[in-house]
VODREN-560152 format. One record per residue (C-alpha): residue number from 1; residue in three letters; z, x, y. Coordinates in nm, 2 decimals, padded with zeros to 4 digits. Last residue first. Layout:
BEGIN
pos / code / zz / xx / yy
NUM / ALA / Z / X / Y;
...
//
This chain:
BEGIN
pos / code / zz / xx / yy
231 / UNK / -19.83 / -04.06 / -18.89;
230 / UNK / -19.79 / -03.79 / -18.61;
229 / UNK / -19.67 / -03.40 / -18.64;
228 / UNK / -19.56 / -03.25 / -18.33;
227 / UNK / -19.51 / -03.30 / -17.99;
226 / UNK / -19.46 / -03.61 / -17.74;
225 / UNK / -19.46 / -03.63 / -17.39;
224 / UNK / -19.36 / -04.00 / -17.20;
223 / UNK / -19.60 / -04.09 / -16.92;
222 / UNK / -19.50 / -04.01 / -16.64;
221 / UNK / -19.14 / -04.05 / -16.33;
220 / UNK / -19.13 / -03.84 / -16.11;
219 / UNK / -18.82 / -03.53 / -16.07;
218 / UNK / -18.80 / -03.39 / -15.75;
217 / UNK / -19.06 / -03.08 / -15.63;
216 / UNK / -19.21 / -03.25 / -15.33;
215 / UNK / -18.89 / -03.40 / -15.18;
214 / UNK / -18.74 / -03.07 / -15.19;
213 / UNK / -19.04 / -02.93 / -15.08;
212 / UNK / -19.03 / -03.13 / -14.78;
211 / UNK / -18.66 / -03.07 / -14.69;
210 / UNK / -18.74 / -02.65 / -14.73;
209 / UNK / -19.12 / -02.73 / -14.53;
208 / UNK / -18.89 / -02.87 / -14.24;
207 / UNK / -18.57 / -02.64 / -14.23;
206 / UNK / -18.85 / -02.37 / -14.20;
205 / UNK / -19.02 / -02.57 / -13.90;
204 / UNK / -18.69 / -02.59 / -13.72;
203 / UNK / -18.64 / -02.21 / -13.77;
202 / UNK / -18.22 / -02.19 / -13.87;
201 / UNK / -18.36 / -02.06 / -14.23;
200 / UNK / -18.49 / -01.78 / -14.06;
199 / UNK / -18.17 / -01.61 / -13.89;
198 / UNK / -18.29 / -01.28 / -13.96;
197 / UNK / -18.10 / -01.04 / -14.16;
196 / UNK / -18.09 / -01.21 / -14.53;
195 / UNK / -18.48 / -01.21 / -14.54;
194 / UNK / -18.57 / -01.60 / -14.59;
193 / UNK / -19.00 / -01.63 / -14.53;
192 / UNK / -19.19 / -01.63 / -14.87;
191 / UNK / -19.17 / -01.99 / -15.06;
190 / UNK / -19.21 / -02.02 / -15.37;
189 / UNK / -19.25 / -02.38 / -15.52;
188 / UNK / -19.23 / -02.47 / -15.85;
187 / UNK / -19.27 / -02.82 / -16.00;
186 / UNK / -19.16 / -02.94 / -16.39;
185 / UNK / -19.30 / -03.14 / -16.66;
184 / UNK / -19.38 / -02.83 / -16.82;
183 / UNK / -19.45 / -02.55 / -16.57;
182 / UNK / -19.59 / -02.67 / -16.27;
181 / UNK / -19.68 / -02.38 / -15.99;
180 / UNK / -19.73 / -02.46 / -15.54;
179 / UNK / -19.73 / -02.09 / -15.41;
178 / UNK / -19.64 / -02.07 / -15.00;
177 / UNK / -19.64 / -01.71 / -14.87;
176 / UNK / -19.95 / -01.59 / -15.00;
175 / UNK / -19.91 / -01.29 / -14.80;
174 / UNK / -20.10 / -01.08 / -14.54;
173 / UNK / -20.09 / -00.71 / -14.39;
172 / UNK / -20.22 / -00.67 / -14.05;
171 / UNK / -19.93 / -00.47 / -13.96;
170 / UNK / -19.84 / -00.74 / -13.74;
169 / UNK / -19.85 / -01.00 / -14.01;
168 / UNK / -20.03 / -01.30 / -14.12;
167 / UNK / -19.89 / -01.51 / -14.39;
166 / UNK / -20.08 / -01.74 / -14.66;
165 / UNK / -19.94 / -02.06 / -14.67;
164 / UNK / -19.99 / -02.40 / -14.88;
163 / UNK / -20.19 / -02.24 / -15.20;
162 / UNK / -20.20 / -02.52 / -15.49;
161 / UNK / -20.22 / -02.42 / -15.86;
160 / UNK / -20.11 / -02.09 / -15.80;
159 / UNK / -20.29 / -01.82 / -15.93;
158 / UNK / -20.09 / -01.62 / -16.15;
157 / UNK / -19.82 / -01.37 / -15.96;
156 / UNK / -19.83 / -00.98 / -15.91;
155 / UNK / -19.88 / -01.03 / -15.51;
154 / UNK / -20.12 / -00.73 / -15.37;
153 / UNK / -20.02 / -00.85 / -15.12;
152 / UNK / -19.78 / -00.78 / -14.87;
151 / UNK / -19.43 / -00.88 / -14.79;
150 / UNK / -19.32 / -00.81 / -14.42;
149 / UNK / -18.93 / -00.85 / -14.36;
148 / UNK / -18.91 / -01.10 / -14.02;
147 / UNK / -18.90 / -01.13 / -13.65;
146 / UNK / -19.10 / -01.31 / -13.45;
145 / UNK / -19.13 / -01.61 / -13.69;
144 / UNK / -19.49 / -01.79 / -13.60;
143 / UNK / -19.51 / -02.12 / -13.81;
142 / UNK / -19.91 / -02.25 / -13.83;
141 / UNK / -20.12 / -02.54 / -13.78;
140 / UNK / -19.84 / -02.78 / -13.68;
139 / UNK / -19.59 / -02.91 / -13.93;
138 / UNK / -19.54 / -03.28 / -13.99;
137 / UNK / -19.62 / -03.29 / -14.37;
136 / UNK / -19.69 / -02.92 / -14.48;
135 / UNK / -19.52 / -02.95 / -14.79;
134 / UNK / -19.72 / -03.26 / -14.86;
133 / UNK / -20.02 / -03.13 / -14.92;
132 / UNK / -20.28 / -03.22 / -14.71;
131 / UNK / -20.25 / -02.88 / -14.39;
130 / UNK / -20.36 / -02.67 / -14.70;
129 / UNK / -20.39 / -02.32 / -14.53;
128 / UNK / -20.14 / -02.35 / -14.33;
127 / UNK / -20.07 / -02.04 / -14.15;
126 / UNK / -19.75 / -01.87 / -14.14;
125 / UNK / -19.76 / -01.61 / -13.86;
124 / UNK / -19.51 / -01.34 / -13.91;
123 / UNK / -19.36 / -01.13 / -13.58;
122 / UNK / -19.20 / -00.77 / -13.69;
121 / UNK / -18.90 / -00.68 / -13.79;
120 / UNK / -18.93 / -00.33 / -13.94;
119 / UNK / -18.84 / -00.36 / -14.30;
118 / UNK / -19.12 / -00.31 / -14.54;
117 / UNK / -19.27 / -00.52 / -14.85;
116 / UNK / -19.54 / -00.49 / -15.12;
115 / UNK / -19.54 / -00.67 / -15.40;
114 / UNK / -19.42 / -00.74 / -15.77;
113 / UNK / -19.41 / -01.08 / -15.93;
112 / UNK / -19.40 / -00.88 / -16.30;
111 / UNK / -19.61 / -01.18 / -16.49;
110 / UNK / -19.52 / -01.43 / -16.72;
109 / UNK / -19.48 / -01.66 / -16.44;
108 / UNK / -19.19 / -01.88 / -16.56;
107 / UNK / -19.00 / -01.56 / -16.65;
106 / UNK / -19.05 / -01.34 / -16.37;
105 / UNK / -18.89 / -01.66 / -16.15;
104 / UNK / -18.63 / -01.73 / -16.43;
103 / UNK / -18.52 / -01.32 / -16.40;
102 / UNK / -18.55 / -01.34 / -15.98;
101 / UNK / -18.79 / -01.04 / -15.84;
100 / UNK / -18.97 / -01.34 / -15.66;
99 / UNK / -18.64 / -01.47 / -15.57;
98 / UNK / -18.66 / -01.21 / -15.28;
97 / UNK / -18.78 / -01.48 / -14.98;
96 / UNK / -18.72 / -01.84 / -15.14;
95 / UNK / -18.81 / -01.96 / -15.54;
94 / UNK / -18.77 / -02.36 / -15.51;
93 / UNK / -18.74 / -02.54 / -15.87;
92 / UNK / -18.78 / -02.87 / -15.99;
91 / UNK / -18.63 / -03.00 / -16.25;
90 / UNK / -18.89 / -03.19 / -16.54;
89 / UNK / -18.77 / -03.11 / -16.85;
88 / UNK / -18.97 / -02.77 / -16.84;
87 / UNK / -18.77 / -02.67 / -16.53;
86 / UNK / -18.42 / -02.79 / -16.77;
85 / UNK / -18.55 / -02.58 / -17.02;
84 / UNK / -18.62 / -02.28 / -16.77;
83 / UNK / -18.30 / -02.32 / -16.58;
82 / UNK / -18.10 / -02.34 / -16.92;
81 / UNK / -18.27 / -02.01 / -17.06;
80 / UNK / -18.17 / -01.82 / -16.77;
79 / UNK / -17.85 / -01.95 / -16.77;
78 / UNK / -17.83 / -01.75 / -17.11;
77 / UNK / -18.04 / -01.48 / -16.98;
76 / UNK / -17.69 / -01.40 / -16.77;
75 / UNK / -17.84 / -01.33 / -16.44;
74 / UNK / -17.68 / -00.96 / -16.32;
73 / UNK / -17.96 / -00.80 / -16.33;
72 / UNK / -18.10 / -01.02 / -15.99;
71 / UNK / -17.83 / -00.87 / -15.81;
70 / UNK / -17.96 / -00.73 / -15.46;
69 / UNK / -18.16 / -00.99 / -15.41;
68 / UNK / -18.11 / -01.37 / -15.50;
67 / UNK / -18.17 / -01.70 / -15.34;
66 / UNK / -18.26 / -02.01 / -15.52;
65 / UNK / -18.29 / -02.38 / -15.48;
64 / UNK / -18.28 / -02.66 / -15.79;
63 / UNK / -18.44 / -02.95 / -15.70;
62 / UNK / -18.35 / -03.31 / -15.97;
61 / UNK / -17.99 / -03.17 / -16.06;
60 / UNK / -17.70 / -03.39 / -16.29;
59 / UNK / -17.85 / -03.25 / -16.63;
58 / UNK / -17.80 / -02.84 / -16.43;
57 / UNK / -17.47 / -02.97 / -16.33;
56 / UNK / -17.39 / -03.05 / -16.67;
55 / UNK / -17.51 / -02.79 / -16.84;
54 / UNK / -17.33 / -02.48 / -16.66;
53 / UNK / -17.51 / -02.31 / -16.33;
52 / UNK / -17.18 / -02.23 / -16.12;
51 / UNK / -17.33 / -01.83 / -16.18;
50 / UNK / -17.14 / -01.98 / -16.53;
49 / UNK / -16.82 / -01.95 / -16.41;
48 / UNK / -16.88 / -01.89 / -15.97;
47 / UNK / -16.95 / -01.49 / -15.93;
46 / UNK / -17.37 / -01.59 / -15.84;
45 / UNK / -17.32 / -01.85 / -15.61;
44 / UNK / -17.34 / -02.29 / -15.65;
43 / UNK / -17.38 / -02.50 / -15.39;
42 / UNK / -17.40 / -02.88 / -15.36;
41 / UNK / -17.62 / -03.15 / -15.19;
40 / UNK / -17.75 / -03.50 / -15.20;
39 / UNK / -18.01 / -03.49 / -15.00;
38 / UNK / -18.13 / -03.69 / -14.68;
37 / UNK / -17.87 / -03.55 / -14.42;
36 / UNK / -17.75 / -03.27 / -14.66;
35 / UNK / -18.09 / -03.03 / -14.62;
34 / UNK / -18.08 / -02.83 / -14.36;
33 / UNK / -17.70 / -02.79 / -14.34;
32 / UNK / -17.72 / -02.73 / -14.76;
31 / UNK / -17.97 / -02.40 / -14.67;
30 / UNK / -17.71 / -02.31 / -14.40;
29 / UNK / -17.42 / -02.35 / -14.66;
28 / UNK / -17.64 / -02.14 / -14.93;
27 / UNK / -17.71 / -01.86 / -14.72;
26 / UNK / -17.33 / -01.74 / -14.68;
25 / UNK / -17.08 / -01.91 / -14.45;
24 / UNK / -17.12 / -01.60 / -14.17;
23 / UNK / -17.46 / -01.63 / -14.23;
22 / UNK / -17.65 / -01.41 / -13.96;
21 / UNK / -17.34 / -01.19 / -13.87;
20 / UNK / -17.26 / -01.21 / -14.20;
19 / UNK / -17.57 / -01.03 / -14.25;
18 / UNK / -17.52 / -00.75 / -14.00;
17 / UNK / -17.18 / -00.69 / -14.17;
16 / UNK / -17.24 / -00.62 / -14.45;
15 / UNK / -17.02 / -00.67 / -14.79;
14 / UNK / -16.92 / -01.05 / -14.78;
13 / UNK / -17.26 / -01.22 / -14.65;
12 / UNK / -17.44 / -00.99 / -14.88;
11 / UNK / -17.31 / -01.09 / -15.19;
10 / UNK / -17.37 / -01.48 / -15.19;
9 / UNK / -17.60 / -01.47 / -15.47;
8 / UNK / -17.70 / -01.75 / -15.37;
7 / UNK / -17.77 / -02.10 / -15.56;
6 / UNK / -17.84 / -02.45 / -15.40;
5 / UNK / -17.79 / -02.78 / -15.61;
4 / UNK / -18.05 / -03.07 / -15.46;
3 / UNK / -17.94 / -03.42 / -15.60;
2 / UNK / -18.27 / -03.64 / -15.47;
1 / UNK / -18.13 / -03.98 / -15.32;
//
C-alpha cells in the first residue's frame, strides 16, 4: 500500500471563517478522506516540530501532498532541503492550487512559478488534454468546477514533460492545470484546481485524478544509479 503523508499549512481553517466553513477539519483531513481507502495515510501542518516533516517520516513516505498559501516564508530551507533529497531519492511529490509559490516547488523548477490569478468564482473547465496517461484514468473528457479562483497563464514553469490538463475559464483565460515533472528518480505532479473557499477537493472527479496521481507518482522500482569515478 502506497504511504501518502499530506501537508497544509492549516492556517486558514483556524483564522477565517468562510474557509472553515469549507474545511472545518482543515484541508489535509478532506485530502486524507479521499485518499485513506487505498492509501496509507497521515497528515502533517505547517506549526507541527519540524512543519511534522522530520527524517523519518519523510524515509517512511512514497507521495508526499502539499498545500500552502498564505505562509510559504515560513518553510525552514532545512525541510526544504529534506523534500528535495528525498524527491531526488525517488518520493514523489503532488504540488495542489497555491503550492506553485511553495519554496520546494520554486526550487525543483528553477524558475519563479509565477502567474496570473483573480477571485471572482467563476466556472473552470478542466480538459484533458492527454486522456492516456494515467492520471486521467476513468475521467470523462473534461472536469467543469462552477466555481473556482482563475489562474492564467503566462505560467513561469519549464515545460512539463507530460501536460494532462489545461483549464478553460469564463474570462477566457486558460491554465496548464495538470504538469507531469521528474526530478531525479522522483515524480511531480501539479495540479491547479484547490482554492481554500470552494469545496473542490469534495468534486468526485478531483478526489479521482488526487487517488490516481498518488498512484502515479509512488516510488518504482529501476535500475540502480551510480555517480562518480569508476575503475
Amino acid at each position: 500500500m502506497v504511504a501518502v503523508t499530506i501537508w497544509n499549512e492549516f492556517r486558514h481553517e483556524r483564522t477565517d471563517d468562510d474557509v472553515a466553513a469549507v474545511y472545518p477539519d482543515g484541508i489535509h483531513e478532506t485530502l486524507a478522506d479521499a485518499l485513506e481507502d487505498d492509501h496509507a495515510v497521515r497528515t502533517a501542518t505547517l506549526d507541527d516540530p519540524e512543519h511534522g516533516l522530520t527524517e523519518d517520516v519523510l524515509a517512511s513516505t512514497d507521495v508526499l501532498l502539499w498545500w500552502g498559501h498564505e505562509a510559504h516564508d515560513e518553510v525552514t530551507d532545512e525541510v526544504v532541503d529534506r523534500v528535495q533529497e528525498r524527491v531526488l531519492e525517488g518520493m514523489g511529490l503532488l504540488l495542489l492550487h497555491s503550492a506553485h509559490y511553495s519554496k520546494v516547488f520554486k526550487r525543483l523548477m528553477g524558475t519563479s512559478c509565477s502567474l496570473q490569478y483573480r477571485e471572482d468564482g467563476e466556472t473552470e473547465r478542466l480538459w484533458v488534454v492527454d486522456p492516456g496517461h494515467p492520471i486521467a484514468d476513468g475521467l470523462g473528457e473534461s472536469i467543469e468546477l462552477p466555481e473556482t479562483e482563475m489562474y492564467g497563464e503566462p505560467f513561469d514553469v519549464p515545460e512539463p514533460d507530460r501536460q494532462v490538463f489545461v483549464s478553460w475559464f469564463e474570462g477566457g483565460e486558460v491554465f496548464r492545470s495538470g504538469c507531469c515533472y521528474r526530478r531525479g528518480n522522483g515524480r511531480i505532479f501539479y495540479f491547479r484546481p484547490g482554492h481554500e473557499t470552494y469545496p473542490i477537493y469534495e468534486n468526485e472527479d478531483v478526489r479521482r485524478v488526487l487517488r490516481n496521481a498518488v498512484d502515479w507518482a509512488a516510488p518504482t522500482e529501476g535500475a540502480p544509479r551510480t555517480f562518480g569515478k569508476r575503475d
